[in-house]
C-alpha positions as CSV (number, residue, x, y, z in Angstrom):
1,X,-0.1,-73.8,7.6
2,X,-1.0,-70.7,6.5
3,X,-3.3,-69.9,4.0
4,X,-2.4,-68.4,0.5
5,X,-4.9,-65.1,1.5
6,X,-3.3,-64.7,5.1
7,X,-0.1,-64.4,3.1
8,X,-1.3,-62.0,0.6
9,X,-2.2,-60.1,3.5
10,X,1.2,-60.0,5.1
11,X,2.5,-59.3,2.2
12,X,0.4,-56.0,1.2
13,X,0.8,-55.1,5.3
14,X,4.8,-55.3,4.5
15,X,4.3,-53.3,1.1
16,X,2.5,-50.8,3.2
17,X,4.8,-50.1,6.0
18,X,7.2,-50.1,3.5
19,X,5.4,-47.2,1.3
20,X,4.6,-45.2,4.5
21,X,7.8,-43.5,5.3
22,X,7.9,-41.5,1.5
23,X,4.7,-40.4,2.4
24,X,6.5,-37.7,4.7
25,X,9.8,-37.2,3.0
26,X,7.6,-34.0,0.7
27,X,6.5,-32.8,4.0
28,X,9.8,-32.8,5.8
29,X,11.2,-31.2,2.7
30,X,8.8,-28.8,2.4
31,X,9.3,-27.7,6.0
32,X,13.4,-27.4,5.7
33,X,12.9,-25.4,2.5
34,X,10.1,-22.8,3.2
35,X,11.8,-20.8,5.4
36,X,14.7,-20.6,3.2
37,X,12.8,-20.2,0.3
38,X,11.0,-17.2,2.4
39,X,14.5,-16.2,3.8
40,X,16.0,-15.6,-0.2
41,X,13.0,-14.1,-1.6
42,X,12.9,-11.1,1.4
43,X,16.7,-10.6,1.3
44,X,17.3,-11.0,-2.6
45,X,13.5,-9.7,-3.9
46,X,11.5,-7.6,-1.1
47,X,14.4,-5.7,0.6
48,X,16.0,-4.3,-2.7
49,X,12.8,-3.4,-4.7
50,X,12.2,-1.4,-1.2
51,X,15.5,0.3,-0.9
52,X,14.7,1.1,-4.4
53,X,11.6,2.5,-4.1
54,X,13.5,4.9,-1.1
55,X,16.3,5.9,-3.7
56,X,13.6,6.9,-5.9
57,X,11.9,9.3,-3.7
58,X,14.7,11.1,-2.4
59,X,15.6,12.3,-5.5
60,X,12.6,13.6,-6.0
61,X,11.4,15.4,-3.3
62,X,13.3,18.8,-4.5
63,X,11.8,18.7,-7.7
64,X,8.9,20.5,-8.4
65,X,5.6,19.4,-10.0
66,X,5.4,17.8,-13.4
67,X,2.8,19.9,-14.7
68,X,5.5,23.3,-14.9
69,X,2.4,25.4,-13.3
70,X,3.1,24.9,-9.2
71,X,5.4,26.5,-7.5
72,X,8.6,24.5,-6.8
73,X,8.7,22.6,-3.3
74,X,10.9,24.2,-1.3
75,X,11.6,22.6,2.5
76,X,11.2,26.2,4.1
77,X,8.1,27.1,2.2
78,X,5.8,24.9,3.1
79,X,7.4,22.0,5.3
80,X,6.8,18.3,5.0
81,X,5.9,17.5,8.5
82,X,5.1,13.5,8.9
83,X,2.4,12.5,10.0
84,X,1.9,8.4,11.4
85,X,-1.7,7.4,11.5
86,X,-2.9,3.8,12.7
87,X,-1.7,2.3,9.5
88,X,1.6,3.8,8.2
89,X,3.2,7.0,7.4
90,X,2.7,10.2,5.1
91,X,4.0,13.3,4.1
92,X,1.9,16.4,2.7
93,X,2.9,19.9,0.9
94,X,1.0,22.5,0.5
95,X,0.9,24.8,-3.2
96,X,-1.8,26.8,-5.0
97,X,-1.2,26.1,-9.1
98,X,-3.4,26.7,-12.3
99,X,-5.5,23.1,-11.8
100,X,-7.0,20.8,-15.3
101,X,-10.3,23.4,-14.8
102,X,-8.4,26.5,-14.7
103,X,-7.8,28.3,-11.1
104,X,-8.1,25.9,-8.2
105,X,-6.6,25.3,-5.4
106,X,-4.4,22.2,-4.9
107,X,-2.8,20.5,-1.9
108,X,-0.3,17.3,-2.7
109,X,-0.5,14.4,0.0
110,X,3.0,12.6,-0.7
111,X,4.4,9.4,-0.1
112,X,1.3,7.9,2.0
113,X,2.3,4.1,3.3
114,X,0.1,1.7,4.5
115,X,-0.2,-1.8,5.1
116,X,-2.6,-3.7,3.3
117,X,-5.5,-5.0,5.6
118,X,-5.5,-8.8,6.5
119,X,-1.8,-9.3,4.8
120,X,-0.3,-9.3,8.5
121,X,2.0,-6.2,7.3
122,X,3.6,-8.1,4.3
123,X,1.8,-6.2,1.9
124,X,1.5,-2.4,1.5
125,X,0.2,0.4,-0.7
126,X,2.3,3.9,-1.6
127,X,-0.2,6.3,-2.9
128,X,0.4,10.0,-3.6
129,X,-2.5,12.4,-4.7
130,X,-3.5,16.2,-5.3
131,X,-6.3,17.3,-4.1
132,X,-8.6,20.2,-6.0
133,X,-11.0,22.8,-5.1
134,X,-12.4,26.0,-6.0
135,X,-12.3,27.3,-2.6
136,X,-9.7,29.4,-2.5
137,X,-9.0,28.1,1.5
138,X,-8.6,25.4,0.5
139,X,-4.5,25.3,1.9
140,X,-5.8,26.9,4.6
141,X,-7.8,24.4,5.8
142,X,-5.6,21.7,4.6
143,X,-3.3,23.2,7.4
144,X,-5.7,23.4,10.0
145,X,-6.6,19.7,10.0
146,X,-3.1,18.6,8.4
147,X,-3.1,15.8,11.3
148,X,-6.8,14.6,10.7
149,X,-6.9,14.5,7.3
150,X,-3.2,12.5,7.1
151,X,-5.2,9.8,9.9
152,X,-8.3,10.1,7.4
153,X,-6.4,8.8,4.3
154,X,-4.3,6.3,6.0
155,X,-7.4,4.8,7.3
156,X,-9.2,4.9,4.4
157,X,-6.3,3.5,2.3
158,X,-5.3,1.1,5.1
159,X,-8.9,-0.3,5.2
160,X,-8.3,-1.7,1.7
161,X,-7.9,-6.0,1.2
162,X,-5.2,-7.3,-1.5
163,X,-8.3,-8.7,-3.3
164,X,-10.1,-5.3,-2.8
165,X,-7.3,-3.2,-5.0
166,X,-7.6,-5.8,-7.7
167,X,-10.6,-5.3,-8.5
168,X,-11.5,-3.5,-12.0
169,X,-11.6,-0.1,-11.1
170,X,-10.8,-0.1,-7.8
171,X,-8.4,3.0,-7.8
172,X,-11.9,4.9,-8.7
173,X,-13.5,3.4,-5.7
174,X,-10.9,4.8,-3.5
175,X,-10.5,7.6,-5.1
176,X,-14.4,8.9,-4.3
177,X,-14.1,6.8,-0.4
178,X,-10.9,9.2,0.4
179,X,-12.7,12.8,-1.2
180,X,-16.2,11.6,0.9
181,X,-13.8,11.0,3.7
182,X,-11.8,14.0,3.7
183,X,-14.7,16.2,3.1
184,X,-16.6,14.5,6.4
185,X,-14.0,15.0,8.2
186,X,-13.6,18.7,7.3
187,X,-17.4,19.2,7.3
188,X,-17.9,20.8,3.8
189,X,-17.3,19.7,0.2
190,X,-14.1,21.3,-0.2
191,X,-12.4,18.8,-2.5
192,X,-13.6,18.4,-5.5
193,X,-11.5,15.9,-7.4
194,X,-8.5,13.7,-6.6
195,X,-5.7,12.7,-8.9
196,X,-3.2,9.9,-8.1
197,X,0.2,10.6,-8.8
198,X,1.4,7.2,-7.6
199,X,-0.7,4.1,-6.6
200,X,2.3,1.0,-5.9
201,X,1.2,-2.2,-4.0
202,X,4.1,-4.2,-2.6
């Protein structure tokens, strides 16, 4: 005969086995629906806020600055060659206008993309600035070392973590990293200030 314990036993074995198979029906779901979870938010979230982001830029290109003191951007003027860096792509104009501290020289870096580093290349950053200086060379120089100083600011802005840009006053940071950069790499301190004119993570 068997004792009342040795059936207690069986009986919490049985209650067991029984309980063990739910244990994966969360895991099997969750591994049918993430990559159609992934599959709707890239089609139906990513793809149109980038394709929106493009339509916004187009547009815009032809218009000239904000500030009613540059010269308008004309294609012939100055060009917009691209430039692709280890990180992403940019475009950069050249104009001299009446700067916040009366006459400087200004050079606009458009449309810089990069990835974000250590998000695998789903996560990037689109940053346009001006740079200013006093030096009246300043486009001329810009020119020079167009193809540097493009590679200079995508690996500076490339080098930046998710967690890095949201950090209180991280623009700032990158802001003074990019003009120490920039004027390294052009062996002077021809920039002065920086100004962001667009700063988007995706």
């Amino acid at each position: 005969m068997s004792s009342p314990e040795s059936a207690a036993e069986a009986k919490d074995g049985a209650a067991k086995e029984a309980k063990s198979p739910n244990v994966w029906m969360p895991v099997i779901a969750m591994l049918v629906l993430m990559p159609a979870i992934t599959f709707a938010v890239a089609q139906f979230v990513i793809i149109p806020k980038m394709k929106g982001l493009v339509q916004e830029q187009h547009p815009a290109e032809g218009a000239s600055e904000k500030d009613g003191h540059a010269e308008p951007a004309a294609k012939g003027e100055h060009g917009k060659p691209e430039a692709k860096g280890g990180h992403g792509k940019s475009e950069a104009k050249g104009g001299h206008g009446k700067g916040a501290e009366g006459d400087q020289g200004t050079y606009d870096f458009e449309n810089v993309i990069v990835n974000l580093s250590g998000t695998m290349g789903t996560r990037y950053l689109k940053a346009s600035f001006t740079v200013y200086s006093d030096n009246a060379d300043l486009k001329k120089v810009i020119d020079q070392n167009k193809k540097q100083l493009l590679d200079v600011a995508t690996t500076v802005l490339g080098s930046r973590t998710l967690a890095d840009l949201e950090q209180p006053g991280a623009k700032n940071v990158v802001r003074n990293d990019l003009m120490a950069n920039l004027n390294q790499a052009v062996k002077s301190d021809l920039i002065s200030q920086i100004f962001f004119s667009e700063f988007v993570v995706q």
